[in-house]
NUVO-287136 format. One record per atom (N, C-alpha, C): residue in three letters; y negated, x, z negated. Coordinates in steps of 0.02 Angstrom, whole numbers, plus 50000, padded with zeros to 5 digits. Atoms other than C-alpha are relative to their C-alpha. Example, Ala and Ser with C-alpha at 12.3 -4.5 7.8 and 13.67 -1.06 7.14 Angstrom:
// residues 2
ALA500595004550000ALA502255061549610ALA499405004550000SER500594995850003SER500535068449643SER499454996149963
This chain:
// residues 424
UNK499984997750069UNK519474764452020UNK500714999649973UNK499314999050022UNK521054769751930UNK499924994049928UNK500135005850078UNK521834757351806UNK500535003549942UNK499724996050051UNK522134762851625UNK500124992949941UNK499815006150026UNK523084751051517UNK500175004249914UNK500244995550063UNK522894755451336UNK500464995449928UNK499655004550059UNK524174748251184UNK500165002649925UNK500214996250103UNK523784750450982UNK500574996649990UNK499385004050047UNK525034749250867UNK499735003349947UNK500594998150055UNK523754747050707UNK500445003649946UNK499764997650053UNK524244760150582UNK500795002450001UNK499544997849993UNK525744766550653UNK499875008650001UNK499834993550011UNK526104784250607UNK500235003850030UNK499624995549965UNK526574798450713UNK500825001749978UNK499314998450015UNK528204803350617UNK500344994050015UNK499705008249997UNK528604786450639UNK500304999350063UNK499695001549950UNK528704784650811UNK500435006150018UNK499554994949963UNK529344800550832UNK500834999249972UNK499195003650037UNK530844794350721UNK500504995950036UNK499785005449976UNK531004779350806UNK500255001250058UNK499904998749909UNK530934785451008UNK500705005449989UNK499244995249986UNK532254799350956UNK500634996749977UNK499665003250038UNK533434786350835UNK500384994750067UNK499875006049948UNK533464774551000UNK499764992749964UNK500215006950028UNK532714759050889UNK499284999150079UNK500535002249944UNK531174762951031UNK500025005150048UNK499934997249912UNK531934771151204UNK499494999450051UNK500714998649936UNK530364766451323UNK499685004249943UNK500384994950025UNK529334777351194UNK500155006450013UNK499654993049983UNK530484791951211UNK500145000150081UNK500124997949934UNK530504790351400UNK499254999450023UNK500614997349980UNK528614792451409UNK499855006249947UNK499974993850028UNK528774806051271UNK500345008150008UNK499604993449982UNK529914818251340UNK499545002950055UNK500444996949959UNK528764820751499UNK499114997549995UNK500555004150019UNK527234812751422UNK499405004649975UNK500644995050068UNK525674820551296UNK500234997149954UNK499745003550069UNK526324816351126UNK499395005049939UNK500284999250040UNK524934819750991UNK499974998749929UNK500175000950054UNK524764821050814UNK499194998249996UNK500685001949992UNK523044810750784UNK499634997449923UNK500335000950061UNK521474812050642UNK499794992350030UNK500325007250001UNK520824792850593UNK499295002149988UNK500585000250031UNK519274788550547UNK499885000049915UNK500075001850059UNK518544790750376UNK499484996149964UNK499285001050028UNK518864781050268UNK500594999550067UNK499535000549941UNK520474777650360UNK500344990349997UNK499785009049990UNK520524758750377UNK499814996550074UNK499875002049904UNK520664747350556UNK499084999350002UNK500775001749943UNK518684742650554UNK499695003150012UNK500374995250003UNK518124757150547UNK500295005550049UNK499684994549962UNK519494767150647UNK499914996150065UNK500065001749937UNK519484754650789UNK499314999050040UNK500565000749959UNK517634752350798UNK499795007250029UNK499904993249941UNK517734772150846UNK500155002350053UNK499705000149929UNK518994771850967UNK499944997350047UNK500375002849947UNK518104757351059UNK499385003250043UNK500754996549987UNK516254766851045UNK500085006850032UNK500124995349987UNK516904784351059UNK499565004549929UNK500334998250056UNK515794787650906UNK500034997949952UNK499465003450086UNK515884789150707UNK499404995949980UNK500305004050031UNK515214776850583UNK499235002150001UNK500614994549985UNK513434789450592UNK499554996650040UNK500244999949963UNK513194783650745UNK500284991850027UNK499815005349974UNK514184766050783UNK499874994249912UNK499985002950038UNK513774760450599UNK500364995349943UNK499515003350035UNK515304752050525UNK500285005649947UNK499664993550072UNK515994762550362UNK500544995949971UNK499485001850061UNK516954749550286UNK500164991550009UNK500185008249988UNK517544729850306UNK499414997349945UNK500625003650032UNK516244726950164UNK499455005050003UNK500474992550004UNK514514737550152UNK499364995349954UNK500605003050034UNK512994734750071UNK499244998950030UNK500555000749988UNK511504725250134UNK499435005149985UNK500564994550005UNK509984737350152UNK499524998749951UNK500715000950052UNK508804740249991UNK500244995649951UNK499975004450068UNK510074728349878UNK500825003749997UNK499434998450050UNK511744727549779UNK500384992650050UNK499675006249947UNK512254711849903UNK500705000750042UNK499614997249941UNK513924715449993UNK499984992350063UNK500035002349928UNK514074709850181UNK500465001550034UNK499324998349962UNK515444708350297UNK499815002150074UNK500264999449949UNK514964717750449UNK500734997050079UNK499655005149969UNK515714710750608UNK499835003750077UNK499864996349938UNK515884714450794UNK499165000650029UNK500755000149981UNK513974708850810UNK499755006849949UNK500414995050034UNK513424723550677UNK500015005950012UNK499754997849958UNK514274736350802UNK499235002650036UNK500694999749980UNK512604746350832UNK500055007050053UNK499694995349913UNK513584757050995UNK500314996150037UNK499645002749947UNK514234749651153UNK500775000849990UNK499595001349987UNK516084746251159UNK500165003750067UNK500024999549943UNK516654755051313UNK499884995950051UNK499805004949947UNK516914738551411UNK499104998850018UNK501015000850002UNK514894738151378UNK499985006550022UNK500374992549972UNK514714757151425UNK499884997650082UNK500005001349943UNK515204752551597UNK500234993050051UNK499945007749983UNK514914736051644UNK500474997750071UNK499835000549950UNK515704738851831UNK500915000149990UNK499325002050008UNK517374738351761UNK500164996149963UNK499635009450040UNK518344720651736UNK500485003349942UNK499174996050045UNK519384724751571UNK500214992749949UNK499775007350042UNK520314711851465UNK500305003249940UNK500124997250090UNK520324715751275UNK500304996049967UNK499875004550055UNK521644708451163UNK500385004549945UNK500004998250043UNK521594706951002UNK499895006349944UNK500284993450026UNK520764722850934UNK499794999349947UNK500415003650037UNK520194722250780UNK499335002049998UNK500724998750022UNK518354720850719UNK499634996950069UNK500435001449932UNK517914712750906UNK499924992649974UNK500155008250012UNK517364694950822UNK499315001149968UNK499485003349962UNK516594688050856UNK499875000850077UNK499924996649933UNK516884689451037UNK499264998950021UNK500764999249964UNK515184693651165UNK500175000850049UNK500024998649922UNK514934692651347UNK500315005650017UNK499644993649974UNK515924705351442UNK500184998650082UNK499785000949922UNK516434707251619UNK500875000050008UNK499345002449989UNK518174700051604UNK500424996649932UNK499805003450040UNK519054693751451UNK500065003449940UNK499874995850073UNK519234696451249UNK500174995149978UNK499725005350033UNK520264686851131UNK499805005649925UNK500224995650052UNK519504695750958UNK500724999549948UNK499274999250053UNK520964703050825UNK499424999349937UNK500225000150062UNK520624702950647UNK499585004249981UNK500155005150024UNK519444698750562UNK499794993850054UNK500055003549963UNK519424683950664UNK500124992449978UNK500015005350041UNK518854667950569UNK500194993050044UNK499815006449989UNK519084653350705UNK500305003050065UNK499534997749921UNK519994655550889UNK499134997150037UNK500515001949957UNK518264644550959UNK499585007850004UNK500544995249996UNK517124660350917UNK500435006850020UNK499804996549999UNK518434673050946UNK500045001550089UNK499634997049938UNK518784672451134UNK499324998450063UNK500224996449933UNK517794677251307UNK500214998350056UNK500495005250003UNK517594667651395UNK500264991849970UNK499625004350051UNK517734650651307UNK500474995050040UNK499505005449967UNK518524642051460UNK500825002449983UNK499214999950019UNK520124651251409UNK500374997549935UNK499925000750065UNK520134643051235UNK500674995650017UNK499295005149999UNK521484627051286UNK500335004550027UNK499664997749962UNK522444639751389UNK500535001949938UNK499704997750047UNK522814648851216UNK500364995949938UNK499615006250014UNK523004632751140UNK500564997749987UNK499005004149983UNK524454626951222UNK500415005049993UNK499344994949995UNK525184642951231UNK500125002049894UNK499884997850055UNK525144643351011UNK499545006149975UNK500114992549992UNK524154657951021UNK499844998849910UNK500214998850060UNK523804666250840UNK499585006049985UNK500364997350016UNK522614676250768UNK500305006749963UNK499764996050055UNK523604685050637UNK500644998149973UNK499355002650027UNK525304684650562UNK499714997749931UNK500105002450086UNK525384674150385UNK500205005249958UNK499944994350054UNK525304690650283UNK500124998649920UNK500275000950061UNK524774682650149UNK500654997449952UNK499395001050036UNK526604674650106UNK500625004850010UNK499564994350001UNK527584690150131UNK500235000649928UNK499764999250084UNK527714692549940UNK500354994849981UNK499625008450037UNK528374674249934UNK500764999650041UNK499634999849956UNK529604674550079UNK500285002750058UNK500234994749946UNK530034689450169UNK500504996950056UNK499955002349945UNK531214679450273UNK499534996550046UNK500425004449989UNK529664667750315UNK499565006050040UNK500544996849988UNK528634682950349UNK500465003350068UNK499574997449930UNK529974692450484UNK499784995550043UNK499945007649933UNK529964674650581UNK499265000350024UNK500535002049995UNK528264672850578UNK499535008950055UNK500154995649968UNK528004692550628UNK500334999050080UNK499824999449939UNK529214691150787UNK499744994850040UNK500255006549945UNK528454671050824UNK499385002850045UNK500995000950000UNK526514676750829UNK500115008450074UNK499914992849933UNK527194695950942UNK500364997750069UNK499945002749916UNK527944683351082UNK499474996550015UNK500365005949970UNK526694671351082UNK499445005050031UNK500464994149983UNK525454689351095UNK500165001350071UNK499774994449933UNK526614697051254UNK499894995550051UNK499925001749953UNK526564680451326UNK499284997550018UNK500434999849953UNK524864681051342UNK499725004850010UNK500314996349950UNK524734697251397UNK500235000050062UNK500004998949923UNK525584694851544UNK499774993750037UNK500405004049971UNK524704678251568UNK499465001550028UNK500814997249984UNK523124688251591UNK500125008250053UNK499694997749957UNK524004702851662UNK500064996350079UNK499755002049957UNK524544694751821UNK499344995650028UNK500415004949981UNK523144681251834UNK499095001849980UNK500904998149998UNK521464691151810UNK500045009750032UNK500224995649998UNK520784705151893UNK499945004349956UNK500274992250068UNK520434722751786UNK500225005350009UNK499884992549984UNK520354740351794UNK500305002249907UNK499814996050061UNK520504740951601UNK500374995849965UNK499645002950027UNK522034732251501UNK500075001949915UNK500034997550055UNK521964734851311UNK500474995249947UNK499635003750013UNK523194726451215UNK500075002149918UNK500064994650030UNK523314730351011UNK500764994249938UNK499465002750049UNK525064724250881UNK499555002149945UNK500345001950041UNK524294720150730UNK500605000049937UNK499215001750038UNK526054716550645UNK500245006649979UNK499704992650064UNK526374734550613UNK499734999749947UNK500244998550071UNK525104735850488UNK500414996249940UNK499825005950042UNK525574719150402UNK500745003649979UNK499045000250043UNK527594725250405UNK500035004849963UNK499964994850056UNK527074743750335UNK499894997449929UNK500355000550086UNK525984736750188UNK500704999049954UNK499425002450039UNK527514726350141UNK500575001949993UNK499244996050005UNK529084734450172UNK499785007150031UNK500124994649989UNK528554751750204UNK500785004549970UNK499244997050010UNK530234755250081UNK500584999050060UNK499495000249943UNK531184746050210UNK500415005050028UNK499934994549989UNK530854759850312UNK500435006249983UNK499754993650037UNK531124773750202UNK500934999249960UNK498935001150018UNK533024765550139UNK500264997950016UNK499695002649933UNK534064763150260UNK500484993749968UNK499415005150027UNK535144752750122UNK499524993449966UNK500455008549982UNK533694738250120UNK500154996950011UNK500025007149972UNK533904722350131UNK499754998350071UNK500395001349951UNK532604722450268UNK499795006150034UNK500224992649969UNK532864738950341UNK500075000050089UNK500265002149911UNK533454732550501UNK499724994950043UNK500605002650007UNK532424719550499UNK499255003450050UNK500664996349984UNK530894732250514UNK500195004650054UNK499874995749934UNK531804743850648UNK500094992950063UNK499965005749923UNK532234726550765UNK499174997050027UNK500614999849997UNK530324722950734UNK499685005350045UNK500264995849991UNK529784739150808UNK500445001950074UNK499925001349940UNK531074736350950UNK499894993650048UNK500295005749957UNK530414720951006UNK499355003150020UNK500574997849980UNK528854730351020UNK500235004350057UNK500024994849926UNK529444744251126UNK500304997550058UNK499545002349929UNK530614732251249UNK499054995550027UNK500974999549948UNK528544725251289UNK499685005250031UNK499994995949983UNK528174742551287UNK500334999450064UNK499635000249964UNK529574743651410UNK499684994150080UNK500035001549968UNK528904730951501UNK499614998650041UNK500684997449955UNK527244735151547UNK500145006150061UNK499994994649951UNK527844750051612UNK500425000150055UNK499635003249940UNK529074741551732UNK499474998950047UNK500605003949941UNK527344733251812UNK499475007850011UNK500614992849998UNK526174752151807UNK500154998350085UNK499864997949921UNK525714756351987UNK499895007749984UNK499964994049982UNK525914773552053UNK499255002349967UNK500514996350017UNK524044777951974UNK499854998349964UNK500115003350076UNK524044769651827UNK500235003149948UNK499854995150069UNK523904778951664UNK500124995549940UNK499615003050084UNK524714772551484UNK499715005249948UNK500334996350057UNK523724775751331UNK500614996549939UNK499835003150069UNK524694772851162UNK499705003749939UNK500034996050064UNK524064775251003UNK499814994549931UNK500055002950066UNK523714770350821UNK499235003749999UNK500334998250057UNK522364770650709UNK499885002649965UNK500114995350063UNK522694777850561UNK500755000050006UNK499005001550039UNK524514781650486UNK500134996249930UNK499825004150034UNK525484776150356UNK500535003949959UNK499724996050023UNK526444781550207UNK500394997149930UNK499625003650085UNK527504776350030UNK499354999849973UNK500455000050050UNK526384769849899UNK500194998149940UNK499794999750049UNK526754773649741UNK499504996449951UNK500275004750029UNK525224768149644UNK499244997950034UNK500635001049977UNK523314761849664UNK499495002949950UNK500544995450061UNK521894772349586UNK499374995649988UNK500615004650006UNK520444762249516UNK499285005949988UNK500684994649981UNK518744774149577UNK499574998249935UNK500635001350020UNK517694762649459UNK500095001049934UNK499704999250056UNK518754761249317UNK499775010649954UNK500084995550006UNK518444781549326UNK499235001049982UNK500935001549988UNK516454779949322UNK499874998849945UNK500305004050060UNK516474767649194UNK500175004349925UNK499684998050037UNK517564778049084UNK499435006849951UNK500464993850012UNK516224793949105UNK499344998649978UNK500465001350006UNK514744783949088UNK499574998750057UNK500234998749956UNK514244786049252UNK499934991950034UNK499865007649973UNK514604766549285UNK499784994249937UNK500385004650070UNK513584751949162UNK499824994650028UNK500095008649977UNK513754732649170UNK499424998349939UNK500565004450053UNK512354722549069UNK500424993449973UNK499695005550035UNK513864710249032UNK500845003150018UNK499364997250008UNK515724713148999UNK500604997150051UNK499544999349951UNK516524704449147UNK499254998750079UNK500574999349919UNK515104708449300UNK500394993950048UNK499945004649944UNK515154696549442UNK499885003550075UNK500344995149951UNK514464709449561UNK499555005949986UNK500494993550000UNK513464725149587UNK499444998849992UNK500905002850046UNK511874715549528UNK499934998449928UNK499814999550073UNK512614716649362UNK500025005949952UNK499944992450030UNK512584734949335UNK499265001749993UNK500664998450067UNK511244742449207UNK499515006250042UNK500364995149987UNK509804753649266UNK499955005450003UNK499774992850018UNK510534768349217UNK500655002450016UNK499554999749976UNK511994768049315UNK499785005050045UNK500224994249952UNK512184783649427UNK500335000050054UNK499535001349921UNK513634781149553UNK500664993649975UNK499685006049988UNK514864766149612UNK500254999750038UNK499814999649940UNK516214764949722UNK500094993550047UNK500025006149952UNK516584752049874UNK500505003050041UNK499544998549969UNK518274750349948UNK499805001550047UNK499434995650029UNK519134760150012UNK499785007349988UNK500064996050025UNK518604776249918UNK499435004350045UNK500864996950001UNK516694777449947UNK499684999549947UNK500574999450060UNK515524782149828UNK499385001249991UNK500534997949988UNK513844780249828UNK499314999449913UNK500585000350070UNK512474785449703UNK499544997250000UNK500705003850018UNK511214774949623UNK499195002450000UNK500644997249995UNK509864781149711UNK499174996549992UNK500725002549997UNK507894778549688UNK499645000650035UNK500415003949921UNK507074769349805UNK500524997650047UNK499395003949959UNK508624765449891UNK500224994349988UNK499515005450035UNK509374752449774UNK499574999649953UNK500665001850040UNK508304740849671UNK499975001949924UNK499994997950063UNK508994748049498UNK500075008749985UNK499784993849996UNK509244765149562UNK499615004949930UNK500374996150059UNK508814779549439UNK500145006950016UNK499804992649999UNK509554797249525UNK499395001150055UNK500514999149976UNK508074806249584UNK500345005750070UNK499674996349937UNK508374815749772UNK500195007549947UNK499824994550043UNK508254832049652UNK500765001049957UNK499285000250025UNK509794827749568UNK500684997650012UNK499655006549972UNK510764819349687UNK500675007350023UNK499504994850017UNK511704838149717UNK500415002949958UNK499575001050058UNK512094838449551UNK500494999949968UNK499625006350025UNK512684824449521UNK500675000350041UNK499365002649955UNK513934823249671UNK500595007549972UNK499574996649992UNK514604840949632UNK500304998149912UNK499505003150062UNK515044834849436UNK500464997250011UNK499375004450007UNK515924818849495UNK500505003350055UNK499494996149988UNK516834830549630UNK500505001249971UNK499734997750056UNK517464840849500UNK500284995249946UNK499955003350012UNK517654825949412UNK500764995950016UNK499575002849959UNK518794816449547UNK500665005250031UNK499344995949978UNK519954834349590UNK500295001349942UNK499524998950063UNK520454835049406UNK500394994149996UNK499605006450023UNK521214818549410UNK500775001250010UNK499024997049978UNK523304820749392UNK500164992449987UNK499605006649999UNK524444806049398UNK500765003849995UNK499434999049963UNK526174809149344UNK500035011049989UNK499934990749978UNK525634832149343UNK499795000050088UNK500364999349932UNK524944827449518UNK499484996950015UNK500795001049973UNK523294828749584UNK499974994750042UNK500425008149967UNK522444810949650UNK499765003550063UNK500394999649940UNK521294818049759UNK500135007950041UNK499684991849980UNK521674830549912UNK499245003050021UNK500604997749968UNK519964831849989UNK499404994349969UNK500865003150005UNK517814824249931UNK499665002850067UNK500325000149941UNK517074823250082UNK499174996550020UNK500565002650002UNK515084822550082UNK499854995950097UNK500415003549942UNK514174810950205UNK499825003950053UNK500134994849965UNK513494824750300UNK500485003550052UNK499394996049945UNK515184833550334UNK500314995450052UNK499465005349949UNK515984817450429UNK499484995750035UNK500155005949965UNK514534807150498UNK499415002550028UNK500584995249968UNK513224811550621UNK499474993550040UNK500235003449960UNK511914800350702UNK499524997349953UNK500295001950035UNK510634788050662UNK500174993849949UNK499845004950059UNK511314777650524UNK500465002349952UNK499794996750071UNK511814792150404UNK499714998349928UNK500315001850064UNK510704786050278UNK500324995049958UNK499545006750022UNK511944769950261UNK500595002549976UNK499374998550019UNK513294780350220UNK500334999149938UNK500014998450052UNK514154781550083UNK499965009149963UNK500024997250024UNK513814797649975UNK500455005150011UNK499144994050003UNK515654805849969UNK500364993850032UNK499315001349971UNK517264799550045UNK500325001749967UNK499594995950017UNK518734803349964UNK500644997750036UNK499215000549963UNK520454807450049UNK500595000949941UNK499375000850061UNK521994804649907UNK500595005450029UNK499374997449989UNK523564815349901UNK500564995250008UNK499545005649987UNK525184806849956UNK500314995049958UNK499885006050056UNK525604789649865UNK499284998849976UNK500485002350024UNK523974787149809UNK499534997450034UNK500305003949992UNK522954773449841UNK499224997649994UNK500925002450051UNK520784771649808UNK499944995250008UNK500475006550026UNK520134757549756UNK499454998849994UNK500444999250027UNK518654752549730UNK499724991049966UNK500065007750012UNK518754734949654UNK499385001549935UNK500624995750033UNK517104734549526UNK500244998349939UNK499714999850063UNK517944731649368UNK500745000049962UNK499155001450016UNK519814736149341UNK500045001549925UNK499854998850087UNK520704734149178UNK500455009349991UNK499714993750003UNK521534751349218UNK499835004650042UNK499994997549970UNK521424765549298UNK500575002050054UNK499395001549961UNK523194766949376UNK500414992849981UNK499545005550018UNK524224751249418UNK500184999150084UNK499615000149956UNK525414744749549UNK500034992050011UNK499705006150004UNK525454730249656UNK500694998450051UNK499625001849951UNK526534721449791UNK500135006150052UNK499944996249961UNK526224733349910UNK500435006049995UNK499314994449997UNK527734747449978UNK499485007550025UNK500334997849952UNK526404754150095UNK499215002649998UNK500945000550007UNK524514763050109UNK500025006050086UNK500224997349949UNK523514769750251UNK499885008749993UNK499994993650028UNK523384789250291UNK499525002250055UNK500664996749963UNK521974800450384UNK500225003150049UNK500034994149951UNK522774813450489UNK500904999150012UNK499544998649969UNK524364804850532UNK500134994650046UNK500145002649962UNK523924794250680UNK500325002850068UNK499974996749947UNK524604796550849UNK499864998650055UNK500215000349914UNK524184797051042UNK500685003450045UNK499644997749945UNK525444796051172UNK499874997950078UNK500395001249929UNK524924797051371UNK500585000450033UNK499804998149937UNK525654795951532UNK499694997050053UNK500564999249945UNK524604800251670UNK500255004650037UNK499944997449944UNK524354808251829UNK499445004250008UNK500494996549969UNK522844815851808UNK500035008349973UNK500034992950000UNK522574835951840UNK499605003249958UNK500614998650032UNK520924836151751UNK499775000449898UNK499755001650077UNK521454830151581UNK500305002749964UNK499574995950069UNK521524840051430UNK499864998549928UNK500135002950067UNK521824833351287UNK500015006249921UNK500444996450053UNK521224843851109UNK500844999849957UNK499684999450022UNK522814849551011UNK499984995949922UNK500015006150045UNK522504836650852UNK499154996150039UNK500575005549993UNK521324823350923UNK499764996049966UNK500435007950063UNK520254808950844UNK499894995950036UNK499905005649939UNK520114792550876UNK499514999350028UNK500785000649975UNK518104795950937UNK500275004450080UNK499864994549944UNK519164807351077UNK500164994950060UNK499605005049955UNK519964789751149UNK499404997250071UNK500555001949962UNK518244784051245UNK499885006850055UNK500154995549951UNK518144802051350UNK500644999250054UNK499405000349968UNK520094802951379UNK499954991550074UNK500185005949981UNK519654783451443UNK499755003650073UNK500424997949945UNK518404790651559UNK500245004050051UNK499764994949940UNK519264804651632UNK500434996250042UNK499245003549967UNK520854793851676UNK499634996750067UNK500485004249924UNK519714781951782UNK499635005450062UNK500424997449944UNK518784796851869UNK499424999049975UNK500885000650041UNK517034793651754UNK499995004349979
């Protein structure tokens, strides 16, 4: 069996790397791009990691693998729930085909970790390291070696020197155990995923974009420590070994954050029974639709939801008002929203009924929300950075004759490409 070694870089953007591999900040990228497949790539929608990576693991969309969102709503209430690598209601490839050893780090949404035929260290969300890793005899191994779960994101706003250090500590202590596992386990399938892009877009995403930053090269030496790993996987490839790279979703300036509910409440369409709600078990009987990060919206249907009140008869309606509703919105003389995207058009399988209602995709800089009671409708926080739908990319290098990859791909395309490479 051919071996296919597979490395995410969460929420990295096609223009991005293509910036980077031609700039020289990332030279092994641009020497598998010049004779390579270089793709522009659609995410999942919404376009966030638990939902884009539990695709690219399954092969299939939320419809059919069930995840829509890191929070969702318990069935038949107003309850939110954090779904998790166990709520994952499609096989994982490494589960499609049990006859291949593969070793899985850090991905997100794989926590917490489950039997497999070779190893998983689960990426974020990933609440303890004991429940995260596959098998558990490798837990002291990671131990000693520091291993981490996640960079300290959370003090970036406090200390962006603190946060660099902490990005480059947590991406050696990562490489050095991929080639701990590399070298010392069997596997046909290697999957490896940087987690630290996301974290450095959210926060310095200006970086990026001004070269006269404080922390501009900073975020380019970041992104060459990644590609000299890059670099150094592909020193070890054998003659039949194929290289998957890709992202997630992309990434883009963020100018502000749109509050979905704030919009609702404004129309009527949104009604608390008290003036600061605690939750979605707080909203009035006569509420008709409600959103749930990141920019789903689902209507208060009857019989669905225990206060619901929109009857199936009006549930066409209704969605094409708040449509119309949601493409008039301007910010600024510019339109919020670029695309409403019903349930129907994006999700196929048996667990459409869980969906949410609409989707919405934002125009550039803009941000959905769906926090359940903002004091505004536009406002701005910390963040430089937001996630984007259709600017994701896939770069290959392979050997195989058979392999044709789809002129914009998705990340539900990554589980076939998978297959072919091996000969499945």
């Amino acid at each position: 069996m051919k071996r296919v070694i597979i490395i995410g870089l969460d929420g990295v953007p096609y223009h991005l790397i293509h910036d980077l591999a031609q700039g020289g900040t990332m030279p092994n990228c641009h020497k598998i791009i010049e004779p390579g497949t270089f793709r522009q790539m659609g995410s999942s929608l919404p376009e966030i990691s638990s939902v884009a990576w539990s695709s690219i693991i399954t092969g299939v969309d939320p419809g059919t693998h069930g995840i829509f969102g890191f929070t969702d709503l318990a069935p038949d209430s107003y309850r939110i729930v954090f779904p998790n690598f166990a709520s994952l209601k499609y096989p994982a490839f490494w589960h499609q085909n049990e006859a291949r050893r593969s070793v899985i780090i850090n991905v997100p949404s794989t926590y917490p970790a489950i039997q497999l035929n070779g190893v998983l260290i689960a990426g974020f969300v990933a609440l303890n390291l004991e429940k995260a890793v596959y098998p558990q005899s490798f837990i002291p191994t990671l131990k000693d070696m520091d291993y981490r779960i996640d960079v300290d994101y959370e003090r970036a706003s406090e200390s962006a020197n603190y946060f660099f250090n902490n990005l480059s500590k947590v991406l050696r202590t990562r490489i050095s155990v991929c080639k701990h596992l590399w070298y010392n386990e069997d596997w046909d399938i290697f999957m490896l995923v940087f987690t630290g892009t996301d974290r450095l877009m959210h926060f310095f995403w200006n970086a990026y974009e001004d070269k006269s930053h404080r922390y501009h090269k900073a975020f380019l030496n970041y992104f060459h420590e990644i590609d000299e790993a890059i670099g150094k996987i592909m020193n070890e490839l054998l003659d039949n070994d194929s290289l998957i790279l890709l992202s997630d979703h992309g990434f883009e300036r963020l100018d502000t954050d749109v509050y979905l509910n704030f919009l609702l409440k404004e129309e009527g369409l949104l009604k608390f029974k008290n003036e600061q709600p605690s939750s979605l078990k707080d909203i009035t009987a006569d509420t008709r639709a409600f959103t749930l990060d990141p920019s789903r919206l689902y209507l208060n249907i009857k019989g669905k939801y225990p206060k619901g009140c929109v009857v199936h008869k009006e549930k066409e309606k209704l969605l094409r008002e708040i449509e119309k509703m949601f493409y008039s919105l301007e910010f600024d003389g510019k339109p919020v929203i670029k695309h409403c995207y019903r349930a129907e058009e994006i999700y196929h399988g048996p667990f459409l009924s869980q969906a949410p209602d609409m989707v919405l995709i934002s125009n550039s800089g803009f941000n959905l929300r769906g926090t359940l009671n903002p004091a505004e409708l536009y406002a701005k926080n910390n963040l430089t950075g937001k996630h984007t739908q259709s600017d994701a990319f896939l770069l290959l290098k392979h050997s195989s004759a058979i392999l044709k990859i789809p002129e914009k791909p998705c990340v539900t395309d990554i589980v076939t490409i998978i297959n072919t490479l091996q000969g499945g």
